[in-house]
N, C-alpha and C positions, 0 to 999 in steps of 0.2 A: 503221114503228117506232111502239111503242104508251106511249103515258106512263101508266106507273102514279100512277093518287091519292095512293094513301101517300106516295109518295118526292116531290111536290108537296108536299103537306103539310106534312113533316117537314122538306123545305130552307124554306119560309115560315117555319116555327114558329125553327128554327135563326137564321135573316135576325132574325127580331123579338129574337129574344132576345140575343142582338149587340148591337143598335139599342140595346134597352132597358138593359142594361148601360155600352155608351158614355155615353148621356146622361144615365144616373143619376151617373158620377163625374162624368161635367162638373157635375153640378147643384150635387153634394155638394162638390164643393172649392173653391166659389163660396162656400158655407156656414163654411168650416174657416179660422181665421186662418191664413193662413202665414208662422209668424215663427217663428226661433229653431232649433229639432232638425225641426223638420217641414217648414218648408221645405226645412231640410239633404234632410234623407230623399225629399222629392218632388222636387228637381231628381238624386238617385242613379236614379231610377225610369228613365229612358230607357238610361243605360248598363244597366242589371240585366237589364233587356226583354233587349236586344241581345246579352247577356254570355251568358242563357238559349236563346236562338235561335242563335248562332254556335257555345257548347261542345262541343255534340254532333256538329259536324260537324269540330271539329278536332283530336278524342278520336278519333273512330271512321275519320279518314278517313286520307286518304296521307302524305307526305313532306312533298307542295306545302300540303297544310292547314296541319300541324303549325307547318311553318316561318310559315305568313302569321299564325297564331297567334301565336307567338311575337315576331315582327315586330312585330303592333299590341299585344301587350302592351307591350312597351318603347314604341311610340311613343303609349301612351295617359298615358307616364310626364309627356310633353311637348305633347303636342299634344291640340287643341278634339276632339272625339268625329267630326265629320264627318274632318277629317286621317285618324283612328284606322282609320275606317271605308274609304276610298281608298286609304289606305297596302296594309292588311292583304289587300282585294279585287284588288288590282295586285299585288300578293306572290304569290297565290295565281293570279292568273291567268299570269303567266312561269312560273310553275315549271312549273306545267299545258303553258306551251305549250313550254316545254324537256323536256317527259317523265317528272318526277319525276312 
């Protein structure tokens, strides 16, 4: 098996530019008072992450999605985000294993 240069490269360069991106918001929000509407707004930041990463796969996918979808939307009516996130993964892994 032969390693091409480029495709080295291009995952290094990719890696850095990750890095540099993370530690530029750490740096920056170190910098930003958080009070008021922007705190509001950076403590919505991890639900939205999660909300963006789950949609797609419970628009596009079976029964068993749909339902665990559905599931942790009501249970995010009530419950801390980690609940939301166990409720709706356990929703979807029964239905899964019931065949929906």
């Amino acid at each position: 098996m032969s390693v091409d240069p480029l495709t080295v490269v291009t995952i290094a360069l990719m890696a850095i530019a990750t890095y540099a991106t993370r530690i530029a918001g750490l740096a920056l929000v170190h910098r930003v008072p958080a009070a008021g509407r922007l705190r509001a707004a950076l403590d919505a930041v991890p639900a939205a992450v999660l909300t963006a990463l789950v949609a797609p796969a419970v628009l596009t996918g079976g029964i068993a999605e749909l339902a665990a979808g559905g599931v942790a939307a009501l249970a995010a009516l009530r419950l801390p985000l980690l609940g939301v996130v166990v409720l709706g993964a356990g929703t979807a892994a029964l239905l899964r294993a019931a065949g929906l």
